[in-house]
C-alpha positions as CSV (number, residue, x, y, z in Angstrom):
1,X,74.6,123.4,-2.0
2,X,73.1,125.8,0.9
3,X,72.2,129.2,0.6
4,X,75.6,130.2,0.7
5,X,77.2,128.6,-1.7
6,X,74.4,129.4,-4.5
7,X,75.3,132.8,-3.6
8,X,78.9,132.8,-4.1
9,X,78.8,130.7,-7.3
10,X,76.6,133.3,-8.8
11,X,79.0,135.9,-7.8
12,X,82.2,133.8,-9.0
13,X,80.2,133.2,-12.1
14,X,80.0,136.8,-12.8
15,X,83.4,137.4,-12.4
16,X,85.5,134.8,-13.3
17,X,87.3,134.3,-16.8
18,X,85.0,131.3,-18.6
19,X,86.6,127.7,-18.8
20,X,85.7,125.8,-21.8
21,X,82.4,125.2,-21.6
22,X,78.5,126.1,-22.9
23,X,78.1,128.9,-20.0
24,X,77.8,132.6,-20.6
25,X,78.5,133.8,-16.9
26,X,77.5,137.5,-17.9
27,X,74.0,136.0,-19.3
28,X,73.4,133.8,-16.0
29,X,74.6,136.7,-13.9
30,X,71.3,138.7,-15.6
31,X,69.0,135.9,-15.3
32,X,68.5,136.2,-11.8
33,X,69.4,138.2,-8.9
34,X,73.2,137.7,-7.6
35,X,72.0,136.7,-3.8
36,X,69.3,134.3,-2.9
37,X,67.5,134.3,0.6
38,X,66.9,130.9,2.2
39,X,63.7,132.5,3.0
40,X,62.6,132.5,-0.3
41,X,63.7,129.5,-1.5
42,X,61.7,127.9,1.0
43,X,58.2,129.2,0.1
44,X,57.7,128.5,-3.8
45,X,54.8,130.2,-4.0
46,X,56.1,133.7,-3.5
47,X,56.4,135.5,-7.0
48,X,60.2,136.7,-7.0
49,X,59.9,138.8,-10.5
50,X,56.7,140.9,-10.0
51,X,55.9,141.9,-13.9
52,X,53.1,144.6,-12.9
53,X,52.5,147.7,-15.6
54,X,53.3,151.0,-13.8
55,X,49.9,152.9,-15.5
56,X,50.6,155.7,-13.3
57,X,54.0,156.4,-14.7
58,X,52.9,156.0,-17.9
59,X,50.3,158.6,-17.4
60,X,52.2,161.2,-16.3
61,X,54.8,161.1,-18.8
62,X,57.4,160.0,-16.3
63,X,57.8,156.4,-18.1
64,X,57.2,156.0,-21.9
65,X,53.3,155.5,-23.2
66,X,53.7,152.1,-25.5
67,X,54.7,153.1,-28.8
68,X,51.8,153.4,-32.1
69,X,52.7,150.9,-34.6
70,X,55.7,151.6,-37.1
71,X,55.8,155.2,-35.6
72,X,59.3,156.6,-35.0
73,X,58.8,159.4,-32.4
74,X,61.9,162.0,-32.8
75,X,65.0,161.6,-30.8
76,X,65.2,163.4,-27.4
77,X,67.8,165.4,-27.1
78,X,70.2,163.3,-24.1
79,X,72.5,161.3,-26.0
80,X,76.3,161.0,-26.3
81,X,77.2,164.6,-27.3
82,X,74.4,165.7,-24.8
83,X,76.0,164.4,-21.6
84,X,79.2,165.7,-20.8
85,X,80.6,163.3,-18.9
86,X,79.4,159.7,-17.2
87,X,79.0,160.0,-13.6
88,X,81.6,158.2,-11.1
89,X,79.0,156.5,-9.6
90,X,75.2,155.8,-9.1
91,X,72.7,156.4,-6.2
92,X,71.5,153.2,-5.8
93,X,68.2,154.5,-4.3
94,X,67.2,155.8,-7.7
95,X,66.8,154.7,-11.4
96,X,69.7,157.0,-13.1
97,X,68.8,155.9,-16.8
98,X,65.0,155.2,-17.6
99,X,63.5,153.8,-21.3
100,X,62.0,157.3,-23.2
101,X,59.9,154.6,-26.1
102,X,58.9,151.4,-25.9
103,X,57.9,148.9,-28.6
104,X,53.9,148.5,-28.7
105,X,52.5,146.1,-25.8
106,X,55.6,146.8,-24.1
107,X,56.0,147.7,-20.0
108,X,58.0,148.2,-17.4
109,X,58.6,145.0,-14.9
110,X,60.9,144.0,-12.1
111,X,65.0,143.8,-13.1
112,X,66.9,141.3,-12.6
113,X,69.6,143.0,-10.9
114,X,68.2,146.3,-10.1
115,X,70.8,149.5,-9.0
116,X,74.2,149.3,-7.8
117,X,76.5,152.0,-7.3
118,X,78.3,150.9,-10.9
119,X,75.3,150.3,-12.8
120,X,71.3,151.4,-13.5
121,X,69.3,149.0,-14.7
122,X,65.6,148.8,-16.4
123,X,63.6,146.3,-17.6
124,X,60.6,145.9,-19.9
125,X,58.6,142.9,-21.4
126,X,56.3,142.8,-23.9
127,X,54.4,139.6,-25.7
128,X,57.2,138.7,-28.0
129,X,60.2,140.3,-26.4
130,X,62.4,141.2,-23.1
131,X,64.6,144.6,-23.3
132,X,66.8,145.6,-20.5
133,X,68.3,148.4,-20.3
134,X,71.9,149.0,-18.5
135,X,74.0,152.2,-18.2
136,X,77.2,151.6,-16.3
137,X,79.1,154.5,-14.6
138,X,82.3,156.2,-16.0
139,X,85.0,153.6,-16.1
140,X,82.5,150.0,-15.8
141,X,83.2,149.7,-19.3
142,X,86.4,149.7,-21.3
143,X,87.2,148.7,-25.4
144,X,89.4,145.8,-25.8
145,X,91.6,145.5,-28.6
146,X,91.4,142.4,-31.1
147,X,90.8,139.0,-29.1
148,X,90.2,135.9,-29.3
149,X,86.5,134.7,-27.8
150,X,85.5,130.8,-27.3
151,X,82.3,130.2,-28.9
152,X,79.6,127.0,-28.6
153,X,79.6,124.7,-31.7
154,X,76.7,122.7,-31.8
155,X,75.3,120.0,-34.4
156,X,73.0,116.8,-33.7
157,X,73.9,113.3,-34.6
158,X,72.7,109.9,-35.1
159,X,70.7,109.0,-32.1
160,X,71.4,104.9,-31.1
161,X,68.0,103.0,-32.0
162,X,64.6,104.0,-29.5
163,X,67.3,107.0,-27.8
164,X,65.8,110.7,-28.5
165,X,68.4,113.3,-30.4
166,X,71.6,113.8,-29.3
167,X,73.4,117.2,-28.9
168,X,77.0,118.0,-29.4
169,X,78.5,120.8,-27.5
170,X,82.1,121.9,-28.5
171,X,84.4,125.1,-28.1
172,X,85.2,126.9,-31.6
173,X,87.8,129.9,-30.9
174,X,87.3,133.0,-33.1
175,X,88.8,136.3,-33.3
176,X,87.5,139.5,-33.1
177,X,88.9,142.8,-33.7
178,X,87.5,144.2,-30.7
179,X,85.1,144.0,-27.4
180,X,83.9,145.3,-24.3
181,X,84.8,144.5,-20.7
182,X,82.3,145.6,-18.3
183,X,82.1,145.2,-14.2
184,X,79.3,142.9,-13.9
185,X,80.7,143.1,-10.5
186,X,84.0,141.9,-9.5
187,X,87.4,141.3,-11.8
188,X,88.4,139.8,-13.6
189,X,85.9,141.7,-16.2
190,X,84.9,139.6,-19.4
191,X,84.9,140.8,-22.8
192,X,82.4,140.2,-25.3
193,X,82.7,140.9,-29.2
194,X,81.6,144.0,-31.0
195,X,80.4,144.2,-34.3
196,X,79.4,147.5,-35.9
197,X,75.7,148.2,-35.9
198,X,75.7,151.6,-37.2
199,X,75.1,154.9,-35.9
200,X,72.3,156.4,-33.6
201,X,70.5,159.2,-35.1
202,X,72.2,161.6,-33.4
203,X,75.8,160.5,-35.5
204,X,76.8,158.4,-32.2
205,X,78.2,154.5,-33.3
206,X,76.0,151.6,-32.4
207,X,77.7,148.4,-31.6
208,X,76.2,144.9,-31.6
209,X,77.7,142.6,-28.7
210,X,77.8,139.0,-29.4
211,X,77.2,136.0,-26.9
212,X,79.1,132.8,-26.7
213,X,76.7,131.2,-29.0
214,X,77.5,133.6,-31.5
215,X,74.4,135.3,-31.7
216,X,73.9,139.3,-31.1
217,X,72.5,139.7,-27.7
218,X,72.6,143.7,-27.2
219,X,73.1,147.1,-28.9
220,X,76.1,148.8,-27.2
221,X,77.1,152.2,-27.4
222,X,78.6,155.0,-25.6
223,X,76.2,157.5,-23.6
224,X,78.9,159.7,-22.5
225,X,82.8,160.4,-22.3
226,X,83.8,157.6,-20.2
227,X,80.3,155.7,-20.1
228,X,78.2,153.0,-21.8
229,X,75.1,151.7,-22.0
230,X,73.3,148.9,-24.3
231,X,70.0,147.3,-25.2
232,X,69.7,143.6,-24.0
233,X,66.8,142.0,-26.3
234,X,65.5,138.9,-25.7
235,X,62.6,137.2,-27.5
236,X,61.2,138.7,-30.8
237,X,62.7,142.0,-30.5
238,X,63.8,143.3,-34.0
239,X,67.0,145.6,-34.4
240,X,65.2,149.0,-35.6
241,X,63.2,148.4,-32.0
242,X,66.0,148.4,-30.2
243,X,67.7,150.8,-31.9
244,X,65.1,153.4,-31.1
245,X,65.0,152.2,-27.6
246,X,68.7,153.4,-28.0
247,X,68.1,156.8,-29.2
248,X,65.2,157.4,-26.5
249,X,67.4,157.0,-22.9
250,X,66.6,159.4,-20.8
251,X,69.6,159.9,-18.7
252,X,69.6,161.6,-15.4
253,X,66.0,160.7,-15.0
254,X,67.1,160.1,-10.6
255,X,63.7,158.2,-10.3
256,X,63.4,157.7,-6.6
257,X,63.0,153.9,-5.3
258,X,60.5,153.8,-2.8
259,X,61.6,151.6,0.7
260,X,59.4,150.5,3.3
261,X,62.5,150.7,5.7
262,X,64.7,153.2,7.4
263,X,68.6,152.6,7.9
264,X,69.6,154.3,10.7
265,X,73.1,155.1,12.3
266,X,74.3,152.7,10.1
267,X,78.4,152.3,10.7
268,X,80.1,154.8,9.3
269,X,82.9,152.9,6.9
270,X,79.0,151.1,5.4
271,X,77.5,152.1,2.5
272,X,74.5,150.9,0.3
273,X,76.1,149.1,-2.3
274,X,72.6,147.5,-4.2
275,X,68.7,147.8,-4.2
276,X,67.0,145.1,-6.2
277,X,62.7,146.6,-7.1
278,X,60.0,146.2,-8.1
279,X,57.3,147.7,-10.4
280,X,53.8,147.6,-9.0
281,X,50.8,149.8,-9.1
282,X,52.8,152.7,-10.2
283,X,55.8,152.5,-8.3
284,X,59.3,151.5,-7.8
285,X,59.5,149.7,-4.7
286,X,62.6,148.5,-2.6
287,X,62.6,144.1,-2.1
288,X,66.5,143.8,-1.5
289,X,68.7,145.6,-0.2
290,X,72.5,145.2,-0.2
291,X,75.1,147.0,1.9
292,X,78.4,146.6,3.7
293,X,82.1,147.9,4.3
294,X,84.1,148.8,1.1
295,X,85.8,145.1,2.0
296,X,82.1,143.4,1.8
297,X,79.8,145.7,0.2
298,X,77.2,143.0,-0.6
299,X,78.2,141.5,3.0
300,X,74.5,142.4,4.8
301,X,71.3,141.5,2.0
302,X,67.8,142.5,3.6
303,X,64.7,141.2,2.1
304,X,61.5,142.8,3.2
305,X,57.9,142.6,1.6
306,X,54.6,142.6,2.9
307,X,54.0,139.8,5.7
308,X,52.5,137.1,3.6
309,X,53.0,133.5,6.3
310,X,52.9,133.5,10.0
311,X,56.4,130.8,9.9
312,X,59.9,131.3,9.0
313,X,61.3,128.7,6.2
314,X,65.0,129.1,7.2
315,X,66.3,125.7,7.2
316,X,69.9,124.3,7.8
317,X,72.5,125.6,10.5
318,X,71.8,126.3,13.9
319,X,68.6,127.5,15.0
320,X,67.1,129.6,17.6
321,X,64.1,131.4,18.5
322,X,64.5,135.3,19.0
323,X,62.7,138.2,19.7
324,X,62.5,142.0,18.3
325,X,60.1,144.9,19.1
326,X,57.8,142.2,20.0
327,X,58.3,140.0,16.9
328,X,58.9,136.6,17.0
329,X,61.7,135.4,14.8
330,X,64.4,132.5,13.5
331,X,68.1,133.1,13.7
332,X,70.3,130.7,11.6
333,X,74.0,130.4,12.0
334,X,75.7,128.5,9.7
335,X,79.6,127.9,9.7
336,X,81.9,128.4,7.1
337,X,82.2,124.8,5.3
338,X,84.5,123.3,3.2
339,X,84.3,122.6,-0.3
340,X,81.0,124.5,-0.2
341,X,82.0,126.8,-3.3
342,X,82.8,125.8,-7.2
343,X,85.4,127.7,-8.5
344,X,84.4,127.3,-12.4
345,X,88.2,128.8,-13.2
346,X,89.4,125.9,-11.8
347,X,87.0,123.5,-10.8
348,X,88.1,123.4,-7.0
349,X,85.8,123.5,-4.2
350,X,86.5,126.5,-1.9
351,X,85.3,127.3,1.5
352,X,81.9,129.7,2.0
353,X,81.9,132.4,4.8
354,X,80.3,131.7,8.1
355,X,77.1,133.1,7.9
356,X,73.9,134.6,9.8
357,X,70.6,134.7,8.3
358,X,67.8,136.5,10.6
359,X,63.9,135.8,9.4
360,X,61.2,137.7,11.0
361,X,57.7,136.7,9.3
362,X,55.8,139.6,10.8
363,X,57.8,142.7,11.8
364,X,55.3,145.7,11.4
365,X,53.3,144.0,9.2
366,X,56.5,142.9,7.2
367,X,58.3,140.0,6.5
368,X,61.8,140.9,7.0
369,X,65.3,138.4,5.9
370,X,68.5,139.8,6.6
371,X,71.5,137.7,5.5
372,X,75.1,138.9,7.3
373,X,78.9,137.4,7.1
374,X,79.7,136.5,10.2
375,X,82.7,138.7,10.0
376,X,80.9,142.0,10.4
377,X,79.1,141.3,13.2
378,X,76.1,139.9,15.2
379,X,72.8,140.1,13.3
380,X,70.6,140.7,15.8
381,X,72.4,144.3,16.7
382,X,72.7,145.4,13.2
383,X,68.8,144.9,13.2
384,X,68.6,147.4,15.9
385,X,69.8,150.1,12.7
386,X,66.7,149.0,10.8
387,X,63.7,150.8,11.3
388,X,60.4,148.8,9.3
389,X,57.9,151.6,8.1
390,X,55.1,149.0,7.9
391,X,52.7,148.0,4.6
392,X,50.7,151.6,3.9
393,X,52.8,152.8,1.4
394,X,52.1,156.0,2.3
395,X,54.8,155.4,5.0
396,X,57.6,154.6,2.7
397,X,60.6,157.0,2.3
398,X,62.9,157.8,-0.8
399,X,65.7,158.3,1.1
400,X,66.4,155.3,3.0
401,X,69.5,156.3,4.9
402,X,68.5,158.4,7.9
């Protein structure tokens, strides 16, 4: 598959209702970011998932200090009946809900996903364990009734003589008496049991969602009328750990992403849908970028870092050399193809969108990749919108529409 169709399959995958199979498309959806640049597909070496301590935070009390061994810290005070209401949306340019404790030799690291306008998302890792931490906005989330969830059997059998083990996948159907559909973003949305996990220590009910292995993957609960959040654990994480992550959210934190780029005079129906970050020396820093008409809101991706290689590594398409405030650069085109997309609800192959990928391995001091669907326009004049701030950080902006 090209860059295109890994994209869409990652987006189908969130979305779509699961065939009967061993895939848990919300799972996948988290392991990775939704759209992938040629760019960096091309140059291995480049570390996508910066997992950098932010000391800084730490220090001034912004970000929780790592937690004392076996202590319990009281509750804050920001929990269900503390927030009136969930907001209708998210800023993507800032971290709406932020972890208040950690467990010990725990710290804040790059996302997966990062912010979109329906969901804010954290990240920690520690030696043993992973957390992340999403709160959706009011209406991302809704209670199913009872429902009947497809499940993974697994068991080993008799391997044929000098053959290694053999593993049995099948599909077990249980029913549970209820879940939680969430955007994950698009619809159809896809539910995933609930089993109760308690209360929080302010009186709030804790739910424990379980994954198509069976296993509990999360602590839900509800942050606010019409919101919900949950604890994703990976790893060693134990259930009174997440639990107090639970009870420590600090919600409304509006921790400001910084970007080393300006959007300017942007068109006006366009809106900045997504902004994937990362955690170094201190800071939240903008990598992706993700914006578009209500129609395609993910339809434009721009990757920008600190220029690292003097080539391009766009491959595939049509190429051609161009040239931007006195920048040397690759333009791609690629046409829309068929049979270029899996459909994993029903296995056909589906055209991709034509497609525009832009690479610039030095613009300011910055490599910059813009991905664009043909369909809303030429590349090289939405560029002319972006305005690169350079590497000194001290250039960046919080507010990246201008």
């Amino acid at each position: 598959m090209d860059e295109t169709s890994v994209r869409a399959y990652f987006e189908r995958a969130a979305t779509a209702e699961p065939p009967t199979s061993t895939v848990d498309v919300a799972r996948a959806r988290r392991s990775g970011r939704r759209r992938l640049t040629a760019r960096r597909t091309a140059w291995p070496g480049i570390v996508l998932g910066v997992v950098t301590a932010v000391g800084a935070l730490f220090a001034s009390g912004v970000l929780p200090a790592r937690a004392t061994g076996g202590h319990r810290p009281p509750p804050t005070s920001t929990h269900h009946r503390y927030v009136a209401g969930a907001p209708a949306s998210f800023d993507p340019a800032a971290i709406w809900a932020t972890f208040g404790w950690l467990p010990r030799g725990s710290s804040v690291v790059a996302p997966s996903d990062g912010m979109t306008t329906s969901m804010s998302e954290m990240e920690a890792s520690g030696p043993n364990s992973q957390i992340t931490l999403m709160a959706f906005a009011a209406g991302q989330c809704a209670l199913t009734g009872p429902f009947w969830y497809s499940q993974t059997g697994h068991h080993r059998i008799k391997p044929p003589p000098g053959a290694g083990p053999v593993h049995i996948y099948n599909t077990v159907r249980k029913r549970y008496s209820v879940g939680l559909r969430c955007n994950w973003g698009g619809t159809p949305w896809i539910p995933h049991p609930l089993i109760p996990a308690g209360h929080l220590s302010n009186g709030d009910p804790a739910y424990t969602m379980i994954d198509l292995d069976g296993q509990p993957s999360a602590l839900v609960w509800q942050y606010a009328t019409g919101g919900w959040a949950m604890a994703d654990w990976g790893g060693g994480a134990r259930p009174a750990e997440i639990m107090t992550v639970a009870e420590h959210v600090r919600y409304r934190a509006q921790l400001r992403i910084l970007f080393p780029v300006k959007l300017l005079g942007m068109p006006a129906n366009w809106q900045l849908s997504g902004v994937g970050y990362l955690v170094e020396r201190g800071r939240f820093v903008a990598q992706d970028l993700y914006m578009g008409p209500i129609q395609d809101p993910a339809g434009m991706s721009l990757h920008i870092e600190p220029a690292y290689s003097p080539a391009c590594g766009l491959t595939g398409g049509r190429q051609q050399s161009v040239w931007f405030e006195g920048a040397r650069g690759v333009l791609v085109s690629t046409p829309s193809q068929k049979n270029a997309i899996l459909d994993i609800r029903t296995g056909r192959m589906l055209p991709s969108k034509a497609q525009q990928d832009l690479c610039f391995p030095s613009l300011h001091g910055m490599d910059v990749d813009m991905g664009l669907h043909d369909q809303l326009g030429a590349a090289m004049n939405l560029l002319r919108h972006v305005r690169v701030l350079g590497p000194d950080p001290a250039r960046w902006t919080t507010h990246p529409l201008g």
